[in-house]
C-alpha positions as CSV (number, residue, x, y, z in Angstrom):
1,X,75.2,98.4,102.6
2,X,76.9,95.1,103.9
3,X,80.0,95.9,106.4
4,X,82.5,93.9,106.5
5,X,84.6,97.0,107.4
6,X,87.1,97.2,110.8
7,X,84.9,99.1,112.3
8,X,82.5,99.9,113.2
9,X,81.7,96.7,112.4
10,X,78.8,95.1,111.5
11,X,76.6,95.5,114.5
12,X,74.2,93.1,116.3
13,X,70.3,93.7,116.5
14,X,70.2,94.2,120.5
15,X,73.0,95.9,120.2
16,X,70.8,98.4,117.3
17,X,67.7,98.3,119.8
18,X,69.6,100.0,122.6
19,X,71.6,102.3,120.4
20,X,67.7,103.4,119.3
21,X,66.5,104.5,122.7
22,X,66.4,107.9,124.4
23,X,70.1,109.0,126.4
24,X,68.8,109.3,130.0
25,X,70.7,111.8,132.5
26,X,73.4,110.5,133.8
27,X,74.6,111.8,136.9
28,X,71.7,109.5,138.6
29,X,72.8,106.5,141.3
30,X,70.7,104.0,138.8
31,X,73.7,104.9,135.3
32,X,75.7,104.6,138.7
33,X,74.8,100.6,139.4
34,X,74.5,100.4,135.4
35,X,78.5,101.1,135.3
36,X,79.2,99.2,138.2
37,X,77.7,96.0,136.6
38,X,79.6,96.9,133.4
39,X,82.9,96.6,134.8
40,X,82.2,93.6,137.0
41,X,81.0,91.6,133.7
42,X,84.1,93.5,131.4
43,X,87.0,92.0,134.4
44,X,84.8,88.6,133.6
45,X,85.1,88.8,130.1
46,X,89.2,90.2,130.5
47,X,90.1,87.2,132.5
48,X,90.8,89.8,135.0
49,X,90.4,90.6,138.9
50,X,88.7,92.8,140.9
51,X,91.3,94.7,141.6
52,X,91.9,95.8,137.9
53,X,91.2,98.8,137.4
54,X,89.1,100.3,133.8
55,X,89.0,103.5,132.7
56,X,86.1,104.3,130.5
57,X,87.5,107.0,128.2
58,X,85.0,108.9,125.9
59,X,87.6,109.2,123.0
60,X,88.7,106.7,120.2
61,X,91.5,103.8,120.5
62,X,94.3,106.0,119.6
63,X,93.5,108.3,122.7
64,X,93.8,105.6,124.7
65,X,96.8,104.7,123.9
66,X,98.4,107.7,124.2
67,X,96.7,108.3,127.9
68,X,97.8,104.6,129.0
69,X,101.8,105.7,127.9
70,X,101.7,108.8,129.4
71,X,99.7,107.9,132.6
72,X,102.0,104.8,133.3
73,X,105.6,106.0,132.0
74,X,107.5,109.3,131.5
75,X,111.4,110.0,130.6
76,X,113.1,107.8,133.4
77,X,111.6,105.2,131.5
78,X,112.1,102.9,128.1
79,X,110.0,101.3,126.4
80,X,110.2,98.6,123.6
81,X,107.6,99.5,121.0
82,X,106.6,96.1,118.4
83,X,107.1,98.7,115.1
84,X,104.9,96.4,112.5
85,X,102.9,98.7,111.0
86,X,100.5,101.9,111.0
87,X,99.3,100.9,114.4
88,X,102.7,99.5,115.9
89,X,104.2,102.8,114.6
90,X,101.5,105.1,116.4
91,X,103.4,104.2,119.9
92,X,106.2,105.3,118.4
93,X,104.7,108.6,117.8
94,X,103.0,108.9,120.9
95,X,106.6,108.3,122.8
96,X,108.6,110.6,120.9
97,X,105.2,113.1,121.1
98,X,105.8,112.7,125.4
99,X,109.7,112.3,125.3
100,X,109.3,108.9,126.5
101,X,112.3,107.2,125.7
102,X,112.1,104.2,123.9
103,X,113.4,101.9,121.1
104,X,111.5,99.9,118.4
105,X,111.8,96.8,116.9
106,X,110.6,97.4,113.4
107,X,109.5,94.6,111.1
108,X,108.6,95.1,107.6
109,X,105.6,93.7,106.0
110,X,105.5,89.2,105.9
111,X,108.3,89.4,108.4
112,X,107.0,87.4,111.5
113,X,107.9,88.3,115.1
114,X,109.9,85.5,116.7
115,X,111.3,85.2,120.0
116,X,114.9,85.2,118.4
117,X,114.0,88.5,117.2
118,X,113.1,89.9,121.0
119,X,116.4,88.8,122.1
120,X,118.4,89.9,119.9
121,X,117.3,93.0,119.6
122,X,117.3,93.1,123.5
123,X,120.4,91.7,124.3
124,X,122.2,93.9,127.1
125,X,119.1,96.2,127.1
126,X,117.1,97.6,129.8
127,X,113.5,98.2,129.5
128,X,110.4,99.0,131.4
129,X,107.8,97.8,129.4
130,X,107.1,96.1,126.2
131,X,104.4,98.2,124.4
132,X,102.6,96.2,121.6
133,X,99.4,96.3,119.0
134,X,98.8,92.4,119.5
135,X,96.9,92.3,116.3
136,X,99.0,94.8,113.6
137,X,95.5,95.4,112.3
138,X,97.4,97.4,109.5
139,X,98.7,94.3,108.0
140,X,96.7,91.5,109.7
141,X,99.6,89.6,111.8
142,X,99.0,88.4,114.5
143,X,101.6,88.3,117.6
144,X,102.1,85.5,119.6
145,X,100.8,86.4,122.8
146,X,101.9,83.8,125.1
147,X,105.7,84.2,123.4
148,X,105.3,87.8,124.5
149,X,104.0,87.4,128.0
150,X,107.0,84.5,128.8
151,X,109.8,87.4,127.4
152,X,108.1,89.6,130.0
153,X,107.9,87.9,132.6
154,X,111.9,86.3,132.0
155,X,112.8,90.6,131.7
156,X,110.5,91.5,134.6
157,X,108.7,94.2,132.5
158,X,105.5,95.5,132.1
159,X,103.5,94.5,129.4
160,X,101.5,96.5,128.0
161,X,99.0,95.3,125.0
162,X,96.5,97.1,122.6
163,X,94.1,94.6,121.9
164,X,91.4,97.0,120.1
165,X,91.2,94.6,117.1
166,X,92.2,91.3,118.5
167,X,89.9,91.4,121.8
168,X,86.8,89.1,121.2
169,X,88.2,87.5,117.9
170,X,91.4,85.6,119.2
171,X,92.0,84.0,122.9
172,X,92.5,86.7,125.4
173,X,93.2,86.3,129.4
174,X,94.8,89.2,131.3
175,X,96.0,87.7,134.0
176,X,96.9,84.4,133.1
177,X,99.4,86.1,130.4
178,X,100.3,89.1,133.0
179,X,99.4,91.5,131.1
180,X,99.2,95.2,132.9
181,X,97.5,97.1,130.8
182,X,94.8,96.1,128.3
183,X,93.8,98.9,125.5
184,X,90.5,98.2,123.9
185,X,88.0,100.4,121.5
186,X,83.8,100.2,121.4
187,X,83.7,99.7,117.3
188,X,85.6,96.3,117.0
189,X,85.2,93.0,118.5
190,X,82.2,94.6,120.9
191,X,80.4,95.6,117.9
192,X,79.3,98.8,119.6
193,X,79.2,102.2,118.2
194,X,82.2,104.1,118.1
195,X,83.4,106.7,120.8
196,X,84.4,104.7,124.0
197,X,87.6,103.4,124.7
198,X,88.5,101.4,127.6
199,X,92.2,100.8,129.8
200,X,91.9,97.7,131.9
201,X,94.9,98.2,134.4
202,X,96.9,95.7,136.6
203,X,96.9,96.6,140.7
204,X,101.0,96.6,140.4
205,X,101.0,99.0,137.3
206,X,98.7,101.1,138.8
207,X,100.0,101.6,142.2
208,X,103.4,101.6,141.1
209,X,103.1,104.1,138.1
210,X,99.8,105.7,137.8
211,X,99.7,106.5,141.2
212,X,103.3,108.2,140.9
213,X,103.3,110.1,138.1
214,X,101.7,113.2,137.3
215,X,100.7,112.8,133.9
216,X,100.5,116.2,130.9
217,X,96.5,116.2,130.9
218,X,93.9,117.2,132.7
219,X,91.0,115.4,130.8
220,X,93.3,111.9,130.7
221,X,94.6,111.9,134.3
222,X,93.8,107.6,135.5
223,X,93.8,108.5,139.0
224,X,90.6,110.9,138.3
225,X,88.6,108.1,136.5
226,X,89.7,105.4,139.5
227,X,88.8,107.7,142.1
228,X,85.3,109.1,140.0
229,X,84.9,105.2,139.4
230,X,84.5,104.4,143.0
231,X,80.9,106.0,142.8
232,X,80.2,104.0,139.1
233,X,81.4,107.5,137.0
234,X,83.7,109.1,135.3
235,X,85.0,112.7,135.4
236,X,83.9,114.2,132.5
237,X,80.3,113.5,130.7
238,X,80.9,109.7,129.2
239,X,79.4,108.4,125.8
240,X,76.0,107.4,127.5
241,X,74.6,106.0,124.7
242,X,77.1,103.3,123.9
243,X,78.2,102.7,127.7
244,X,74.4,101.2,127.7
245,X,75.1,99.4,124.3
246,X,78.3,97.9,126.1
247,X,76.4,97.0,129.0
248,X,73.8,95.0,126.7
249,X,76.8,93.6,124.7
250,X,78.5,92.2,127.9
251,X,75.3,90.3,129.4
252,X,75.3,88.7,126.0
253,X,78.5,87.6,125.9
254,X,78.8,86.1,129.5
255,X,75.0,84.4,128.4
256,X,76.5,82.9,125.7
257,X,79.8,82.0,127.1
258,X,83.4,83.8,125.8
259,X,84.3,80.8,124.5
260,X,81.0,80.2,122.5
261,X,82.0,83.8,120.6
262,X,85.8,83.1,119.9
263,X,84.6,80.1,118.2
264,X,82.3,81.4,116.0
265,X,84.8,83.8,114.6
266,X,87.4,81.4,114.3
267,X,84.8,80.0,112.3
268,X,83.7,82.3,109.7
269,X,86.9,83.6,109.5
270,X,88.5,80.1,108.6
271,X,85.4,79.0,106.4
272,X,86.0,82.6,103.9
273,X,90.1,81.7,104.0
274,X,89.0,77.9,102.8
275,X,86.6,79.6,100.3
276,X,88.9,82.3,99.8
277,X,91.0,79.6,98.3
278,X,88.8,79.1,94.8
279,X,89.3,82.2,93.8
280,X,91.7,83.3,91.0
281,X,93.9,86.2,91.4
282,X,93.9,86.6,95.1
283,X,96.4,85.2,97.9
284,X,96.6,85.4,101.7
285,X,99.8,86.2,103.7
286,X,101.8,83.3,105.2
287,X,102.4,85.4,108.4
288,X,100.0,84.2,111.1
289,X,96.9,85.9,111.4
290,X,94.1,86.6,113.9
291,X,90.4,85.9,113.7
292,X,89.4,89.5,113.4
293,X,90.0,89.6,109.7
294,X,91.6,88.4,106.7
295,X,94.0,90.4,104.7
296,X,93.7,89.9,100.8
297,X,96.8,90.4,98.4
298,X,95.9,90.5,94.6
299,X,98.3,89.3,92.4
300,X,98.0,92.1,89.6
301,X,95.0,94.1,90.0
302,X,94.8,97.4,91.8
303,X,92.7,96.9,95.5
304,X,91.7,100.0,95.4
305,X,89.7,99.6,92.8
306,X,88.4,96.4,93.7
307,X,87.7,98.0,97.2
308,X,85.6,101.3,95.3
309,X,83.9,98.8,93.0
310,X,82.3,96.7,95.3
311,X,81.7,100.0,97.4
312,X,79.9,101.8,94.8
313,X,78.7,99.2,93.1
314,X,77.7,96.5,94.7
315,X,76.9,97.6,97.8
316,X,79.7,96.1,99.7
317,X,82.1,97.7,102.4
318,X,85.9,96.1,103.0
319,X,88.4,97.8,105.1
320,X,90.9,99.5,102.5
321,X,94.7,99.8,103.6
322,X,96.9,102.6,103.3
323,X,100.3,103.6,102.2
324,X,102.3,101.2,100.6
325,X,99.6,98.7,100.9
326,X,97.0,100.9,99.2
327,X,96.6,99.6,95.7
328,X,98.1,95.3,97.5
329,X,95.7,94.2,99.6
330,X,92.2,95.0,100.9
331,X,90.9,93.7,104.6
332,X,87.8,91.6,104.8
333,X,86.1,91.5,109.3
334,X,85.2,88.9,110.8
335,X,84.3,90.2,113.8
336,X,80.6,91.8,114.5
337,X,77.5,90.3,112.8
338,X,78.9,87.7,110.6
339,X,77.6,84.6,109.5
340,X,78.8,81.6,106.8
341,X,76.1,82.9,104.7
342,X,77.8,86.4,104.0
343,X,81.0,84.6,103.6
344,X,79.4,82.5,100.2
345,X,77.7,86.0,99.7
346,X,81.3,87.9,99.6
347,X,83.1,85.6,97.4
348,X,80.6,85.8,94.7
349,X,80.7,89.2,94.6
350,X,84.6,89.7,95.0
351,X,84.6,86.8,91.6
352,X,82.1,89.3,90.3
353,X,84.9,92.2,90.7
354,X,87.7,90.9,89.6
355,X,86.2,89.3,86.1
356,X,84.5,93.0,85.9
357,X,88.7,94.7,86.6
């Protein structure tokens, strides 16, 4: 089977030797210095500073969402959720889930996010953080990040900013776009297994709301992962396995360089749009998009089916959507093991499927 699936993603061969070897113990002071080096190289790779603070969460993405809202807010606050799809609309269910207050901004599918939007919406409205899925990985847009951190910084709000899909695929830097808390998963851009997820958090939103607030979990309390952290562990027994394979990942990505990585996913992802192009029946949304992956709309046949043949068929795994989107559009990733080779390899077998529909 070829993945270009969402994740887990295709996965690199280093990444597949370590994932191959034996779990050691863990409560040892050499997993310890193994952490510790982690997080140094992750802040590197954030565009963060030491004084962020990660949590290293053995749960999926939408865990960690859920601990960074009700870790850093509770009902004295509101929030401004981006509601643009599945993903977008899971902060919205996580707030009403904690009785966080908050208010979305809702944006139907092909309607972009604009900056006119944001203040409208926001006129003569106070808010305590804007909550956002920077890539709507549901329907492939892509939200202007720098637009978002200037409205932020003009409200003086926190900004807070799942990146699980975006994060090694389009230009990221913490700091330099003040973000305060940074979501991220193992099984996208990092190409790792599943079953990590990560919460890089600013000194100020720490100090001023994690340390304040007592949050409705034991297992997901932030202060009990900073404090375990000062040793190189975490609370509770982590993912071992795939902590390692994130350690491996993160040497290679600081060997190769950040910017050596964004550009070669900008470039397989812009060579299979241009290709994309040749083929009959297919189209691309006009919103913008990020790196990670491309969404595909077919003009009259059903993408499920296209998605199932090419599954069962031809060996071939795409990311399906859901909902209203189900029988639209199928997603093709970009990030993980990719190369221009697969790309030419895809669109033959995608004109294969659709003559075959």
């Amino acid at each position: 089977m070829r993945y270009f699936s969402l994740g887990p993603v295709a996965m690199f061969p280093s990444t597949l030797e370590v994932a191959g070897l034996q779990v050691p113990y863990f409560r040892t002071p050499e997993f310890s210095d193994i952490m510790l080096e982690t997080d140094s190289m992750f802040k590197k790779c954030l565009g963060t500073c030491d004084d962020t603070k990660i949590m290293y969460l053995t749960a999926s993405g939408t865990a960690a969402m859920e601990a960074t809202l009700f870790n850093c807010f509770d009902g004295r606050d509101k929030l401004l959720v981006i509601d643009g799809g599945i993903f977008g609309h899971r902060f919205v269910q996580i707030c009403e889930k904690f009785d966080i207050p908050f208010e979305a901004l809702q944006l139907s599918f092909g309607e972009v996010l604009t900056v006119e939007k944001l203040e409208s919406f926001t006129q003569d409205k106070n808010y305590t953080a804007l909550v956002v899925n920077i890539h709507e990985t549901s329907t492939g847009q892509l939200y202007d990040g720098g637009m978002l951190s200037n409205f932020c910084r003009t409200k003086g709000i926190y900004f807070v900013v799942d990146a699980i899909s975006s994060f090694l695929a389009d230009p990221y830097d913490m700091d330099s776009w003040g973000i305060d808390a940074t979501i991220l998963s193992s099984q996208k851009g990092l190409a790792l297994g599943p079953g990590m997820s990560f919460v890089a958090l600013s000194k100020r939103l720490f100090e001023e709301r994690v340390m304040q607030i007592s949050p409705p979990s034991l297992y997901f309390d932030f202060k009990e992962y900073a404090l375990d952290f000062e040793r190189g562990q975490t609370p509770y027994t982590p993912a071992v396995r795939v902590a390692l394979e994130l350690n491996d990942m993160l040497k290679q990505l600081l060997f190769e360089g950040m910017d050596a990585r964004l550009t070669h996913v900008r470039t397989v992802a812009s060579d299979f749009r241009m290709k994309l192009k040749d083929v009959d029946g297919v189209g691309i949304p006009t919103f913008p998009l990020s790196n990670a992956a491309t969404p595909i709309l077919f003009d009259a046949l059903n993408a499920s089916e296209i998605y199932t043949f090419l599954k069962e068929k031809r060996g071939i795994c795409l990311t399906p959507c859901g909902g209203d989107l189900r029988n639209v559009m199928v997603r093709v990733a970009h990030i993980g093991n990719h190369t221009i080779e697969e790309n030419n390899l895809l669109i033959e077998e995608l004109s294969l499927a659709l003559e075959k529909a």
